[in-house]
N, C-alpha and C positions, 0 to 999 in steps of 0.2 A: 386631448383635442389638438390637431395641427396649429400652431401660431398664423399658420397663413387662412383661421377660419374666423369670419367673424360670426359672433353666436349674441342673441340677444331673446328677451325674454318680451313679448307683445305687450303686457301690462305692464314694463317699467320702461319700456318705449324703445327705441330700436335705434337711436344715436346717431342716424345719418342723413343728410340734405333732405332725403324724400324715402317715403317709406316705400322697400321694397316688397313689399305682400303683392301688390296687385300689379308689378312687372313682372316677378316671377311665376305667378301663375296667368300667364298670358303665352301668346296674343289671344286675346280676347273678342269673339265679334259683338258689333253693336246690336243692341235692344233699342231698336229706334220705335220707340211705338207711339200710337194714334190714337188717341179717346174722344167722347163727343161729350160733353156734359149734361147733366138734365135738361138745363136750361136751351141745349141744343150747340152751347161756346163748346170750337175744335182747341182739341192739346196734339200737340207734336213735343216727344221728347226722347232724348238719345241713353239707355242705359249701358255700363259697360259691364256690371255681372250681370250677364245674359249667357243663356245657352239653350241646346235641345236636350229634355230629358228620357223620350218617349218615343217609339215606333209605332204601337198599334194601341192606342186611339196616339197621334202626333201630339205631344206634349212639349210646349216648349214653357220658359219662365226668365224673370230678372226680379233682380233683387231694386227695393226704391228704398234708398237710407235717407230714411225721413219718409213722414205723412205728406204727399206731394199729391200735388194735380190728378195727374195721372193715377195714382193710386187710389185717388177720394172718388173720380170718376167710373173704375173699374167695378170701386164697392158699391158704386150707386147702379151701376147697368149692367152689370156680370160680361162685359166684353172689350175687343180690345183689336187693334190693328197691329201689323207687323211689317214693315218695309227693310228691303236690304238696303243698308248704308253700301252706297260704292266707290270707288276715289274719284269717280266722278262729279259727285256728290258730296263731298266730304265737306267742302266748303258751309253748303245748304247743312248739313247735319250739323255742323259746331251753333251756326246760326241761333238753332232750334233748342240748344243745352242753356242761354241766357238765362237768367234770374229775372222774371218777368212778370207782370201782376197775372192772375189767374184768369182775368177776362181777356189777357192776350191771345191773339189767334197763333200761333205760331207759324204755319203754312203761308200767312200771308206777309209774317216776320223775316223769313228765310226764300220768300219766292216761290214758293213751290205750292201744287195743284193741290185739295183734296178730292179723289178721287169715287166716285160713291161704291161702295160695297154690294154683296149682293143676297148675304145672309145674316150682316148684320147694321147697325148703325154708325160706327165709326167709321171715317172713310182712310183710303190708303194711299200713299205718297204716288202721286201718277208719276210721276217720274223716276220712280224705281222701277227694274227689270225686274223685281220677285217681290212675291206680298202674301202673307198669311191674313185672314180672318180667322178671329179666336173668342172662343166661346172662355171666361176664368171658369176654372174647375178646383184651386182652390189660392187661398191667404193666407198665409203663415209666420207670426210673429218669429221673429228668431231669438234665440235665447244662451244665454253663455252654458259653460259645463256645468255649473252649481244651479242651473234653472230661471237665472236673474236675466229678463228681459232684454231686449237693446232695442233702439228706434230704427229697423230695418223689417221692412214688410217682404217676404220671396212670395211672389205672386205666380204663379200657373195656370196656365190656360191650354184648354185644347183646339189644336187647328182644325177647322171647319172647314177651309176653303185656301184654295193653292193658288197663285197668279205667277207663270213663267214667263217672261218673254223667249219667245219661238228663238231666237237665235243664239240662246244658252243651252240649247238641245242638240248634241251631237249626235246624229244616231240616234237617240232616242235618250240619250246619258247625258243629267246636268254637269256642265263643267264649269266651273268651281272658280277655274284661272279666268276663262273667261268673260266671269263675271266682273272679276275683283274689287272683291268685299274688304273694308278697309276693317282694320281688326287694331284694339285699343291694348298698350303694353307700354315697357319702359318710361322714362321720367314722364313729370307733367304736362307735358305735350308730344309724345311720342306717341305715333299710329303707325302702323303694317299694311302690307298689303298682299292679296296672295298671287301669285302670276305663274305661268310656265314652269321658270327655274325654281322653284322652290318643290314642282312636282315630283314625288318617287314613286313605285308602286312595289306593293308587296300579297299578296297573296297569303290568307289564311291557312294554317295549317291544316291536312284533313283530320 
């Protein structure tokens, strides 16, 4: 192995200011989601292992490490909101990630509207230009290679319901730069974002 690699092993811990796992697999976009609780109390809260898994039925998911709000809500209602984080917003989303008692509203924490839905009960960040409604479809403990548990719940759910704003429609093609969506990477306070210059195109092979 080259002197100039550093190599380290996850379970004896990785020896540097800030663990690199979750800058190197980034950027990351945010999992800003929206739960309502039984009791009818709004969550707003921002995840950064998030992604899309799924085309047909649209599946997207994030991981919640730890039994949180947001999680205890989804189990109890099988549903769930989705709003794009965008730099516009960015401010409002940090807001939203506080350590906060569970009767906090978050939306009225960070300023921001909740919006009413239209197939489900959670409402969506009105002031986001994009919003999914999501039905979970499923809940899955995650577990090491030897089968032994860990406190991280990956949660999925299927999209029921699309909100665009009309001016991220080119032609009829969501653009992306347009939006910019702020995407979660490098040290402990380090966010991206996606714009113009960062666009390239490539064309699949036949």
């Amino acid at each position: 192995m080259s002197a100039n690699t550093h190599f380290y092993e996850p379970r004896l811990g990785h020896g540097l200011p800030h663990d690199p796992f979750n800058a190197i697999v980034g950027p990351r976009p945010i999992g800003w989601i929206s739960t309502r609780a039984p009791d009818g109390g709004l969550n707003l809260a921002p995840y950064s292992f998030f992604s899309a898994f799924n085309y047909v039925p649209p599946i997207i998911g994030f991981a919640s490490i730890g039994a949180k709000d947001t999680l205890r809500n989804i189990e109890a209602t099988g549903e769930f909101g989705w709003s794009l984080a965008t730099q516009p917003l960015a401010e409002a989303m940090n807001q939203t990630s506080a350590s906060v008692p569970p009767e906090t509203d978050e939306f009225a924490l960070a300023g921001l509207t909740p919006a009413p839905s239209r197939l489900i009960q959670a409402p969506r960040v009105q002031e986001s230009p994009v919003s999914f409604e999501c039905r979970s479809s499923q809940i899955v403990q995650l577990q090491r290679a030897d089968g032994q548990t860990v406190p991280t719940w990956l949660v999925l759910g299927e999209v029921v319901a699309v909100y665009i704003d009309q001016a991220l429609l080119k032609d009829g093609i969501y653009d992306t730069a347009e939006a910019a969506p702020i995407l979660r990477a490098g040290g402990p306070a380090d966010y991206f974002t996606v714009g113009p210059q960062q666009r390239f195109r490539m064309q699949r092979p036949g």
